[in-house]
C-alpha positions in Angstrom: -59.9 -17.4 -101.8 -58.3 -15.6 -98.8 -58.0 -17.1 -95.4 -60.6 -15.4 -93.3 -58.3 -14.1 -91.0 -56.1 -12.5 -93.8 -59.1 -10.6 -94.9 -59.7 -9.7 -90.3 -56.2 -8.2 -90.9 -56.6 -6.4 -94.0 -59.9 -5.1 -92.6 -57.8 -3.5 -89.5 -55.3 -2.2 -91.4 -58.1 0.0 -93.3 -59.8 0.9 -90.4 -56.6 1.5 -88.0 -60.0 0.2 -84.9 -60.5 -3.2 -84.3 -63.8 -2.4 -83.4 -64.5 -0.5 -87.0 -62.5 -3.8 -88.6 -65.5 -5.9 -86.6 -68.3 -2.9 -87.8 -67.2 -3.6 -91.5 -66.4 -7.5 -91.4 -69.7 -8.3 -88.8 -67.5 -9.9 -86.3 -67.2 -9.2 -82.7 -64.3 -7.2 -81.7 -62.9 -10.2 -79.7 -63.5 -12.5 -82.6 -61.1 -9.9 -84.8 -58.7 -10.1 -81.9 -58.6 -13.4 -81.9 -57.8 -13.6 -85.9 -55.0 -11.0 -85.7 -53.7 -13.2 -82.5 -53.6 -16.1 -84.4 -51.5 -14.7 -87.8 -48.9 -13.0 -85.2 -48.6 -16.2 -83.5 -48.9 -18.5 -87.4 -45.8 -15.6 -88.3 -43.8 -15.5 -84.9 -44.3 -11.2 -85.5 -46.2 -8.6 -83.8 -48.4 -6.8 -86.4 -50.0 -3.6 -84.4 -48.7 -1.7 -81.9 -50.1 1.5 -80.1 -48.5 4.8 -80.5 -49.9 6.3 -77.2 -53.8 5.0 -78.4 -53.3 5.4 -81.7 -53.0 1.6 -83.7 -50.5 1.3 -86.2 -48.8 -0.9 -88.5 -44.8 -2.5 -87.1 -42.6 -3.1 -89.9 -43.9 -6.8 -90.3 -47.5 -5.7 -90.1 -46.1 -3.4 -93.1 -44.7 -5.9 -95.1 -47.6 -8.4 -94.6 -50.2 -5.8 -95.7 -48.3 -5.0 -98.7 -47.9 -8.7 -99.8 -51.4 -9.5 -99.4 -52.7 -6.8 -100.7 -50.8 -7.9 -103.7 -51.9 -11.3 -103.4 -55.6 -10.3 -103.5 -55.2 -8.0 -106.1 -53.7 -11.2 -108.5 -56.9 -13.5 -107.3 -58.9 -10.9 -108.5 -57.2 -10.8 -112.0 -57.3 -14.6 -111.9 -61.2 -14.4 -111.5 -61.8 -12.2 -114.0 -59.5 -14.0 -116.3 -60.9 -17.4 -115.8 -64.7 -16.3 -116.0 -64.2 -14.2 -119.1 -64.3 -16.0 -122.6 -62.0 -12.8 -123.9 -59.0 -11.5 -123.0 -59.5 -8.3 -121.3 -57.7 -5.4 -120.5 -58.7 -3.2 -117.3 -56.7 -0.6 -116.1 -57.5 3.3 -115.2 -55.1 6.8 -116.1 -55.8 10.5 -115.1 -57.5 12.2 -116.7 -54.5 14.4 -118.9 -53.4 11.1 -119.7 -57.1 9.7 -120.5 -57.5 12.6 -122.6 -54.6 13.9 -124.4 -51.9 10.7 -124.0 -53.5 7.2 -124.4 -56.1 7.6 -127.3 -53.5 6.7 -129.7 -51.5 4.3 -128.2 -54.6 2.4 -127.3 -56.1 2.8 -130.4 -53.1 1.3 -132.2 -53.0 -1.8 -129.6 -56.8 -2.6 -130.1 -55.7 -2.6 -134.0 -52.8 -5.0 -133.1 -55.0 -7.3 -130.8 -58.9 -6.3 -131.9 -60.1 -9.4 -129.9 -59.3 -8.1 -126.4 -61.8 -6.3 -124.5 -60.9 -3.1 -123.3 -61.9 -1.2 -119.5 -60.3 2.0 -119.1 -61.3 4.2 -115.8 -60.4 7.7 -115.8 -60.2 9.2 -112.1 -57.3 10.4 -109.7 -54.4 9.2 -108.5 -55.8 8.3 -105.4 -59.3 6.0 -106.7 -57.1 4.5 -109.0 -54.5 2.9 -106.7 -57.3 2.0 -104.3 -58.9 0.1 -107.7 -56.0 -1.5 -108.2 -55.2 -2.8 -104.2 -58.9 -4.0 -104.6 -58.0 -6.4 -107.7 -60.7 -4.0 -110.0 -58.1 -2.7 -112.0 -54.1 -4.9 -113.4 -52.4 -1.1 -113.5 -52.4 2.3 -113.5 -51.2 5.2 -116.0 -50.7 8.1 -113.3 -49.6 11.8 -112.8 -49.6 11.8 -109.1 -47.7 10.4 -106.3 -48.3 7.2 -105.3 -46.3 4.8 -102.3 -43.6 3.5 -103.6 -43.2 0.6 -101.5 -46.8 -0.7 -102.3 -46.4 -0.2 -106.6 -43.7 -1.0 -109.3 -43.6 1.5 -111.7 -42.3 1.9 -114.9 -41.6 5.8 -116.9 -44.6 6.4 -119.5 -43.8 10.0 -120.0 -42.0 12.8 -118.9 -44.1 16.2 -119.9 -43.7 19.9 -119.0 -45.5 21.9 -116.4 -46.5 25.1 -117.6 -48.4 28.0 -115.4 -51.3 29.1 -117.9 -54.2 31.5 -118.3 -56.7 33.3 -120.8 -54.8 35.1 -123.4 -57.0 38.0 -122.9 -56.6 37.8 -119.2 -54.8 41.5 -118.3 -51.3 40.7 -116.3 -48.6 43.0 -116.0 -45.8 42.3 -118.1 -43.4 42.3 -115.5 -44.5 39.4 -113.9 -41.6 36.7 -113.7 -41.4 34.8 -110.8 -44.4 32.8 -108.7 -45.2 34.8 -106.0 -46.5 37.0 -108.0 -49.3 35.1 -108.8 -51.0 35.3 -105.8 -52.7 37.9 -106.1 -55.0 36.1 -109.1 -57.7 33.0 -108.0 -55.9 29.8 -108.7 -58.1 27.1 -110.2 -57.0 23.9 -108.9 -58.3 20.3 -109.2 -59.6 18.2 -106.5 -57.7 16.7 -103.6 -56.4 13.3 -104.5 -55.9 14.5 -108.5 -52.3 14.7 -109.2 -52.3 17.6 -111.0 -53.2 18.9 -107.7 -50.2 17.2 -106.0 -47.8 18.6 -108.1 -48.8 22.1 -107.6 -49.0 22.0 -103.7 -45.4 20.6 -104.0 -43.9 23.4 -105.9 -45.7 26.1 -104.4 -44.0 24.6 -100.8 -40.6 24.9 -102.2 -41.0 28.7 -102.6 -43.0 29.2 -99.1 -46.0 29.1 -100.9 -49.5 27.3 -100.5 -52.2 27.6 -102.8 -54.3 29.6 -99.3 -52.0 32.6 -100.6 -53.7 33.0 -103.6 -56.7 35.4 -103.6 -59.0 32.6 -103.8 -59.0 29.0 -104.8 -61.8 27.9 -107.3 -61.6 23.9 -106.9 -63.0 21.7 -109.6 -63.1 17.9 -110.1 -63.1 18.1 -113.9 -60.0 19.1 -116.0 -62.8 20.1 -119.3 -64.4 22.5 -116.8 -60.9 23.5 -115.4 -59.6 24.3 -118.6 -63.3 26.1 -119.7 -62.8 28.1 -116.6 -59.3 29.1 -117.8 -60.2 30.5 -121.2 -63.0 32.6 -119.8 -60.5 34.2 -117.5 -61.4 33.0 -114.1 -58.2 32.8 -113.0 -54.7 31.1 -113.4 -53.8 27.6 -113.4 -51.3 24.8 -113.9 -51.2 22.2 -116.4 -49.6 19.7 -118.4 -48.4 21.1 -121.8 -50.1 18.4 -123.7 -53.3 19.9 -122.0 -52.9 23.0 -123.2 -51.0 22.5 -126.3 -54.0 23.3 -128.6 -55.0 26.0 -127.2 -51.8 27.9 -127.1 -51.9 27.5 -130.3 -55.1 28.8 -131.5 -54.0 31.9 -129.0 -56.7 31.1 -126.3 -54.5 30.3 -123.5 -50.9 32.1 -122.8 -48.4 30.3 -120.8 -47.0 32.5 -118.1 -43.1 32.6 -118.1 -41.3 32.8 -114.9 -37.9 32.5 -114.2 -38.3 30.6 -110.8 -41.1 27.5 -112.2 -39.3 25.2 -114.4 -41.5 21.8 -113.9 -40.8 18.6 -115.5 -43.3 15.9 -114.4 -43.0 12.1 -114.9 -46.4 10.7 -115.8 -46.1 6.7 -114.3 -47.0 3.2 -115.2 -48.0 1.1 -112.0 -48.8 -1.8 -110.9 -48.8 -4.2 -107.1 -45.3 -4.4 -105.9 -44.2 -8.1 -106.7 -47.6 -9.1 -108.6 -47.3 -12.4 -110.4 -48.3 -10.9 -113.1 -45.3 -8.1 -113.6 -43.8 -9.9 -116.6 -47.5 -8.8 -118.5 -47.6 -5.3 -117.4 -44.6 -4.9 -118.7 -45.2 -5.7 -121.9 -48.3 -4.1 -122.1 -46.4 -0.9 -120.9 -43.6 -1.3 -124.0 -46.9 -1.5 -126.3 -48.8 1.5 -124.8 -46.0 4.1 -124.5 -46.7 7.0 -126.6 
């Protein structure tokens, strides 16, 4: 169990207000005060500074909320371990990978180890690294961005980035290079997704954000993105293993340009520095597609 004033810290550092910290913890404000005072003084560092009145981290406070944050995450594991009769494996993906990438990986390690109880949480980039800091899930398959200094990572996958739509969707066949989309409704996924993430970044290298297309038609879930895009709604970006059926079958066309050549590496994570790294690595060798 954490030291109380560990978890006072790592309620600050959430809340960036010592008086939300004291809101979410029901402590006084000079009681959280007092608990930050007393880990600078246990450390010999300062922990928060103020940028004008803004509260941020220093580079100790940094590297102290990293650590613990990695520290909490392993007693969490530890707890479930010890409670739990079977092994169990809890971890989250995206959803591309949830869908098209892990079934059979997974499928052949349950066949290798059919004891183990398996939780697998599809969501974005984002839930899923906050699942993790919070201990309620050991790693992460991703194909967002994540912080690097808070997560080792390991390569799952590397897969191709293609710009797609309805095969009966009228374009002009002169269409090669990106900008030129603009003038169709992007369909997009939800802020946090990485599939999101990816786009924004490649639309900014040309000048380009996805407000300069004629509309944006947001969704949270990649089925009723991908529904969307065979019934014409508009264009959109996915992962080739996504899509790979239905460019097949001729119900989605991938859209060639000469300026959108996207390779994307889908990741393995897990806490930077957990004491369990040696595990997740293994497990990564024996999931990899």
């Amino acid at each position: 169990m954490f030291d109380f004033r560990v978890q006072t810290f790592l309620a600050v550092c959430k809340t960036m207000n010592y008086t939300k910290a004291a809101d979410l913890l029901g402590l006084t404000q000079p009681a959280v005060s007092q608990h930050i005072h007393w880990l600078e003084e246990q450390y010999g560092v300062k922990l928060f500074s103020y940028r004008g009145k803004k509260l941020t981290l220093t580079d100790a406070g940094i590297k102290m909320q990293t650590t613990f944050t990695t520290i909490q995450h392993d007693l969490q594991s530890l707890a479930k371990n010890i409670k739990n009769q079977k092994q169990t494996l809890s971890f989250g993906v995206t959803p591309t990978v949830g869908t098209y990438l892990i079934p059979k990986p997974l499928t052949n390690y349950k066949k290798q180890f059919p004891d183990i109880e398996i939780n697998m949480q599809v969501d974005n980039t984002a839930k899923l690294c906050m699942a993790i800091d919070k201990g309620e899930l050991d790693f992460a398959i991703v194909e967002g961005y994540f912080h690097k200094n808070n997560y080792d990572a390991l390569l799952y996958k590397t897969e191709e980035y293609l710009a797609v739509c309805s095969a009966d969707m009228k374009m002009d066949n002169n269409i090669s290079k990106l900008a030129q989309l603009v003038s169709f409704p992007i369909i997009i996924r939800e802020h946090g997704s990485g599939n999101r993430e990816i786009i924004i970044r490649s639309l900014s290298r040309h000048n380009l954000s996805i407000h300069d297309f004629q509309s944006i038609i947001q969704i949270s879930d990649l089925h009723a993105l991908k529904a969307l895009l065979l019934e014409g709604a508009g264009i959109g970006f996915m992962y080739h293993a996504a899509v790979k059926k239905e460019l097949e079958q001729g119900l989605l066309k991938e859209i060639i340009l000469d300026d959108f050549n996207e390779q994307h590496e889908i990741t393995f994570i897990w806490r930077k520095n957990s004491v369990y790294s040696d595990k997740y690595r293994q497990i990564h060798n024996l999931l990899k597609p």
